[in-house]
C-alpha positions in Angstrom: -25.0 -37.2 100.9 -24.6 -38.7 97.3 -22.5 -36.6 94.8 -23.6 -35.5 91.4 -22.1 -37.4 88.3 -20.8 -34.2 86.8 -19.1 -33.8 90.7 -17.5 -37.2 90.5 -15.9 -37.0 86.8 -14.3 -33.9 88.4 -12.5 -35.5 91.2 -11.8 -38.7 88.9 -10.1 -36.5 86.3 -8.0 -34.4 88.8 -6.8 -37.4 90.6 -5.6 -38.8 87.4 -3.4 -36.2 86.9 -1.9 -36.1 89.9 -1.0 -39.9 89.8 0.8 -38.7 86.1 2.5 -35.9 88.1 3.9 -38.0 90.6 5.1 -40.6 88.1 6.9 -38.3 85.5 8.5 -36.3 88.9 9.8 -39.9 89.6 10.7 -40.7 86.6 12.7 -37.7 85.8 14.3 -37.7 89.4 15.2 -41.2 88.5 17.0 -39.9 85.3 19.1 -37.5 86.9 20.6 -39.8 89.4 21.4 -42.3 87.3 25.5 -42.8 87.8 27.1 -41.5 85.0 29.5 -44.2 82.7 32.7 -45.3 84.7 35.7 -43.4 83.4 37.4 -46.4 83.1 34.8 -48.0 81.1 35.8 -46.1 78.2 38.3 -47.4 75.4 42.2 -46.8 76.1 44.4 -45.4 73.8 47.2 -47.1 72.7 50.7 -46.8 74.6 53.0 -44.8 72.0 56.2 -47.0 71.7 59.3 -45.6 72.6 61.4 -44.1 69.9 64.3 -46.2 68.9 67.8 -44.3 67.4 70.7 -45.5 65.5 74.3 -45.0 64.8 74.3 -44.0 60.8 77.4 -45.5 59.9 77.0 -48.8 62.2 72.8 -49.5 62.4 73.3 -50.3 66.0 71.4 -49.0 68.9 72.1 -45.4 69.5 70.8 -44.0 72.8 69.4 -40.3 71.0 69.6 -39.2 67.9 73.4 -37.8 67.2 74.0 -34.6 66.1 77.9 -34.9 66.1 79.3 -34.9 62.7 81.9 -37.6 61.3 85.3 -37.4 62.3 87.6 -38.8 59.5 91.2 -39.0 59.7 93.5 -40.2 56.9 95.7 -43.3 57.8 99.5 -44.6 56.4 99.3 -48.0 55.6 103.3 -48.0 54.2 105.0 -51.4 55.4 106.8 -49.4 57.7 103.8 -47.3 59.2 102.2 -50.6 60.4 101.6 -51.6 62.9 98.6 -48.5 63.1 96.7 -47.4 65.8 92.9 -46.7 66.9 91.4 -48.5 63.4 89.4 -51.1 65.5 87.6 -48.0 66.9 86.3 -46.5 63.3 82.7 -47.3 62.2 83.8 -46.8 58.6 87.3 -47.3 57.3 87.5 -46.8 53.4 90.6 -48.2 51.8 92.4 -46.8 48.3 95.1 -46.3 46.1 98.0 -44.2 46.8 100.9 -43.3 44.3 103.8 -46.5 44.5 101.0 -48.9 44.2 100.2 -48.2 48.0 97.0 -47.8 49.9 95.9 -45.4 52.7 92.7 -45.4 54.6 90.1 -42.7 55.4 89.1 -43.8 59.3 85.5 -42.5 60.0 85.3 -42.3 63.7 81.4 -41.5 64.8 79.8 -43.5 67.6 83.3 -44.5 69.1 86.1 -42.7 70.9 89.7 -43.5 70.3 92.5 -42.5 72.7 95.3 -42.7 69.9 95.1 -43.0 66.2 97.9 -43.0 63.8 100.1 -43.0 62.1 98.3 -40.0 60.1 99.1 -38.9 56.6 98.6 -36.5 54.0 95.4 -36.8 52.2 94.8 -37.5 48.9 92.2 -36.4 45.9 89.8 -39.2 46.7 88.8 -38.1 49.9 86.7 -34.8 48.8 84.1 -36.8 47.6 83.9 -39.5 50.5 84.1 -36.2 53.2 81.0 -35.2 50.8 79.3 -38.4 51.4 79.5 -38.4 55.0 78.1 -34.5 55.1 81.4 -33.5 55.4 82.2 -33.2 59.0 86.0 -33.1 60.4 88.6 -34.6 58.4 92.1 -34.6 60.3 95.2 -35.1 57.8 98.8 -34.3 58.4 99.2 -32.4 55.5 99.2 -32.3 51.6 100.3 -31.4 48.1 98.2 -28.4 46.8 96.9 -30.6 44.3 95.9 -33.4 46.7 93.8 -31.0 48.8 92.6 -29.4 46.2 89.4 -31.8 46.2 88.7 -31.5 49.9 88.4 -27.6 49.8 86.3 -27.5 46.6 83.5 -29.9 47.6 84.1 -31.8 50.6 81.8 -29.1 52.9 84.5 -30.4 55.9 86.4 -29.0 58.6 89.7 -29.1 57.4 92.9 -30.0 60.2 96.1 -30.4 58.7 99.4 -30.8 61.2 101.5 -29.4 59.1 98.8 -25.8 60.0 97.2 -26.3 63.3 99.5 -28.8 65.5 97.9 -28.5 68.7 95.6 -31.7 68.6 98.5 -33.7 66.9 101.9 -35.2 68.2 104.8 -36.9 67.3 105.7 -40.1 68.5 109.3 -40.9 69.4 109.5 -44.5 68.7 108.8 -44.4 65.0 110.5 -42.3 62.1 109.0 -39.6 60.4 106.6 -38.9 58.2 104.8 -42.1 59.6 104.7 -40.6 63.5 101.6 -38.2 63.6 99.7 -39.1 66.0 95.8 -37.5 67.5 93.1 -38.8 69.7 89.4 -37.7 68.5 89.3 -36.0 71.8 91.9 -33.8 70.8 91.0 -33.3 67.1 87.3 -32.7 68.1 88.1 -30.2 70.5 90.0 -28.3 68.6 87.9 -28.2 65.8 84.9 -27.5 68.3 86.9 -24.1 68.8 87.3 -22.9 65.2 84.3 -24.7 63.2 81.1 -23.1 62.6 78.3 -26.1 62.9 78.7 -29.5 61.3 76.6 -32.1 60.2 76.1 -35.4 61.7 76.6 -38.2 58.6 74.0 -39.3 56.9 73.5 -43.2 56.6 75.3 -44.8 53.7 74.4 -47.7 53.9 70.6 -50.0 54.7 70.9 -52.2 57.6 68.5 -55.5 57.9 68.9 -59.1 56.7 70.6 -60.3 53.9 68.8 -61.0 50.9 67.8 -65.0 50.5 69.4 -65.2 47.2 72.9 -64.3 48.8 75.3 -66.8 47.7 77.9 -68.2 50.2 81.2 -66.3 50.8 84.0 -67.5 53.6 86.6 -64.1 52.4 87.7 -62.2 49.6 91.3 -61.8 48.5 92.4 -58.5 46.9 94.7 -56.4 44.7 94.6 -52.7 45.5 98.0 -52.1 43.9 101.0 -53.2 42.7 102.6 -53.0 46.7 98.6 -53.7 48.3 97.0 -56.4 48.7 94.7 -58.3 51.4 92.9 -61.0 52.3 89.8 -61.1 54.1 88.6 -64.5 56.1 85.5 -65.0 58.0 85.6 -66.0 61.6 82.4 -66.4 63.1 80.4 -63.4 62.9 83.2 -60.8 61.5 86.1 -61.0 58.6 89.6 -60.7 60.0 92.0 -59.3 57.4 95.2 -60.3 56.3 97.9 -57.7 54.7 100.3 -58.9 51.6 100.5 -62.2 53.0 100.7 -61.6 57.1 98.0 -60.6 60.0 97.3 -57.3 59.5 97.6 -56.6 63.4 97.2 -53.1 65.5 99.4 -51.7 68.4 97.1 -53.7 71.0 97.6 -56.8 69.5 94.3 -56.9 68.3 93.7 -58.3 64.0 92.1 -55.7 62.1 88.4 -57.0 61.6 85.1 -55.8 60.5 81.2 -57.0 60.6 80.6 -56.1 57.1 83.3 -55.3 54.0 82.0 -54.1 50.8 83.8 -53.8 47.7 83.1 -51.2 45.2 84.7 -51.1 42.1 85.9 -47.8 40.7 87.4 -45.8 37.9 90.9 -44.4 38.2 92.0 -41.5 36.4 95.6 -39.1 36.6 95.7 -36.2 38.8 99.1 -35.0 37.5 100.8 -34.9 40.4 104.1 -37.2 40.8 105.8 -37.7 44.2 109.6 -37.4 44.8 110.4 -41.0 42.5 108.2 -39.6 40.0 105.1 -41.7 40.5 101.6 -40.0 39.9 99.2 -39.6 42.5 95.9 -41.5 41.1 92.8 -39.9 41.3 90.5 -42.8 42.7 86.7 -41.7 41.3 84.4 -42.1 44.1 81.4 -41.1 42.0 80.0 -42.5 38.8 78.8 -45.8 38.5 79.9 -50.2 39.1 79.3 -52.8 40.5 80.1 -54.1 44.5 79.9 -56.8 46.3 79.1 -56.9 50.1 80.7 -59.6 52.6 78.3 -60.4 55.6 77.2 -63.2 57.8 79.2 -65.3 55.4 77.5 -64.6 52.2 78.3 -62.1 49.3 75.7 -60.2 47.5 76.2 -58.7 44.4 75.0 -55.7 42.8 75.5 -51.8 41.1 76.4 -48.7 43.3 75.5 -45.1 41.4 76.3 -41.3 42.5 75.9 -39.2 39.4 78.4 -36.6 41.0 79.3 -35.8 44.2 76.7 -33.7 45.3 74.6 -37.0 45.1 74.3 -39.5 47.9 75.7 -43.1 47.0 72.5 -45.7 45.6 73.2 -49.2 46.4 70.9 -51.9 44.3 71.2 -55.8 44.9 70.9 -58.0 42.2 68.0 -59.5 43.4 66.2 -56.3 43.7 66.2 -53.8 46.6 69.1 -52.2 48.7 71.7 -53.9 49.4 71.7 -54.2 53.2 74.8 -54.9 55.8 74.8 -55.9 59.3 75.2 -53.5 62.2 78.7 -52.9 63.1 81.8 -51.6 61.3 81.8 -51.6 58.0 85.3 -51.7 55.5 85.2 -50.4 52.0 87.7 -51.4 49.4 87.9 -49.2 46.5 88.8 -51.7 44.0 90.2 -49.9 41.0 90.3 -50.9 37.7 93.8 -51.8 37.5 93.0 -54.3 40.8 91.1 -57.5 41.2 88.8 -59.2 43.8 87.6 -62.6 43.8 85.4 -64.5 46.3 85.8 -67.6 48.2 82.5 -69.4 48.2 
C-alpha cells in the first residue's frame, strides 16, 4: 500500500531529528569525557632561593641572622702590656690615642669567641661614640676616671662592665704586673652581662662589603704615627696586612702577628678633655664624629675618600673618590684613628 506524500514528509522530518538527537547526545557525551589538562602541564613557579646571612662587622657567611649584640672590650697596648691576648679573634679592632702619646684599642668581638682576652684597661672618652656606632652592645673595661666614662654613660646606649664594679667575669693574671693583668673571656663577660642587661642590639654594619673600586690605586702597607710613643707599620702578605709595632712584630700570646683583611684609616679631630693623668698629661678627646677623609687598605690597593657622621646619633657615611661606598673585603677589619697631630703615608 503506497503512502500519501503529506504521510512521507512526516516520517522524513521526524527521522531527521532523531539523527540531530543522536549526534548532539554524542557530541556532548564526547565533551564531558574529554581528559582534563595534565597537572603537570601547567607552568612551575620558580624555586625561591635560599636566604643568605652575614656577619655585620666581617661580610662573611653567617648561618642566621644574629641577634647578639657587639661585645667590645678596651685593650692596653703600653710596651709593657704587650704581648696581648685574644685580638686575632675581634671582627673590629679600632685603635687611638691615649694620654703619654700611647694608644689603646676598642676590640669588637661579634661572630667569634675568645677564651682569653687581655690585658684590659680603663676606657677612655672616645669610646661613647664608637659603642654608639655599633648599637651599643657590651663594652667590658677595667675601670675609669669619672671623666673618661663620662661619654659612655651619656650616649653610648651599652652595657657597661667595669672590674673595678662587677669582678666576677674578670681575673687577674699572675705572671704580669698590675694594672696591665685583667684578664676576661667573652664567655664570661657575656654571661654575666646576660644576667643584669635588659635586651641589646645586634650591630649594625659599618662598613659595605663587595669589590674594590677599579680606580683603586696600588698599596703594599701604610706606616703610621698615632703618637708621640705609637707608631706601626702595616705590610701586605698575600691576602691580609700583618702589622708591625714601633719598629718590631707586633706579636700575640700564641705566637701569632697581629693581622687583618682590611685596615682603614680615618683621620680625626682631637680636642682636650681636661683630665691629666698622674705625670700630668691630658687625656685627649679623639672625635669620632664630624667629618675627613680615610683611606682603606685591601687586596693590595688603597682607596681614598671622605667619612661623615654629623653627631653621634648618626651612623658613619663612607664615600669613595670615585663615587659610591667605599667597600672592604670580608674579614676583620682594623681602624686607625689618625689624629691630627699624626701622619699616615702609603706605600704604593
Amino acid at each position: 500500500m503506497s503512502r500519501s506524500p503529506r504521510r512521507l514528509l512526516v516520517l522524513l522530518a521526524i527521522g531527521a531529528l532523531t539523527l540531530t538527537g543522536c549526534a548532539s547526545t554524542q557530541a556532548t557525551t564526547a565533551a564531558v569525557r574529554k581528559p582534563l589538562p595534565s597537572a603537570t602541564s601547567s607552568p612551575s613557579l620558580s624555586p625561591v632561593p635560599p636566604r643568605r646571612y652575614f656577619w655585620p662587622l666581617t661580610g662573611l657567611p653567617a648561618s642566621t641572622a644574629s641577634t647578639t649584640p657587639a661585645l667590645s672590650i678596651k685593650i692596653d697596648n703600653a710596651p709593657g702590656a704587650r704581648p696581648q691576648s685574644g685580638l686575632d679573634k675581634a671582627d673590629m679592632v679600632f685603635e687611638c690615642l691615649v694620654e703619654g702619646g700611647m694608644s689603646r684599642f676598642l676590640a669588637v668581638y661579634h661572630s667569634q669567641a675568645a677564651p682569653l682576652i687581655g690585658p684590659i684597661r680603663s676606657a677612655r672618652p672616645v669610646d661613647g661614640a664608637l659603642l654608639r656606632a655599633l648599637h651599643g652592645g657590651i663594652f667590658a673595661y677595667s675601670g675609669a676616671a669619672t671623666g673618661e666614662i663620662a661619654p659612655a654613660k651619656a650616649y653610648s646606649t651599652s652595657y657597661l662592665l667595669s672590674n673595678d664594679y662587677d669582678s666576677v667575669p674578670f681575673h687577674r693574671s699572675q705572671s704580669r704586673s698590675a694594672p696591665s693583668n685583667v684578664y676576661a673571656s667573652t664567655a664570661s663577660l657575656r654571661a654575666e652581662a646576660g644576667r643584669h642587661s635588659g635586651r641589646l642590639q645586634a650591630p649594625p654594619s659599618l662598613f659595605a662589603y663587595g669589590p674594590a673600586s677599579p680606580g683603586a690605586s696600588p698599596a703594599t702597607g701604610a706606616t703610621l704615627r698615632i703618637g708621640a710613643q705609637a707608631s706601626a707599620v702595616w705590610r701586605r702578605s698575600g691576602a691580609v696586612y700583618l702589622r708591625w709595632e714601633n719598629g718590631t712584630p707586633h706579636l700575640l700570646d700564641n705566637g701569632r702577628q697581629v693581622h687583618a683583611r682590611n685596615v682603614v684609616l680615618i683621620h680625626v679631630q682631637v680636642t682636650g678633655s681636661g683630665i691629666t693623668d698622674a705625670a700630668g698629661n691630658e687625656d685627649p678627646f679623639v672625635l669620632a664624629y664630624g667629618a675627613g677623609s680615610i683611606e682603606v687598605l685591601r687586596d693590595g690597593v688603597v682607596e681614598r675618600g671622605r667619612w661623615s657622621r654629623p653627631t653621634v646619633a648618626a651612623p658613619f657615611q663612607f664615600t669613595s673618590d670615585h663615587g659610591g661606598a667605599l667597600t672592604l673585603a670580608p674579614g676583620q677589619t682594623w681602624v686607625e684613628l689618625i689624629p691630627t697631630t699624626g701622619s699616615a703615608s702609603i706605600a704604593p
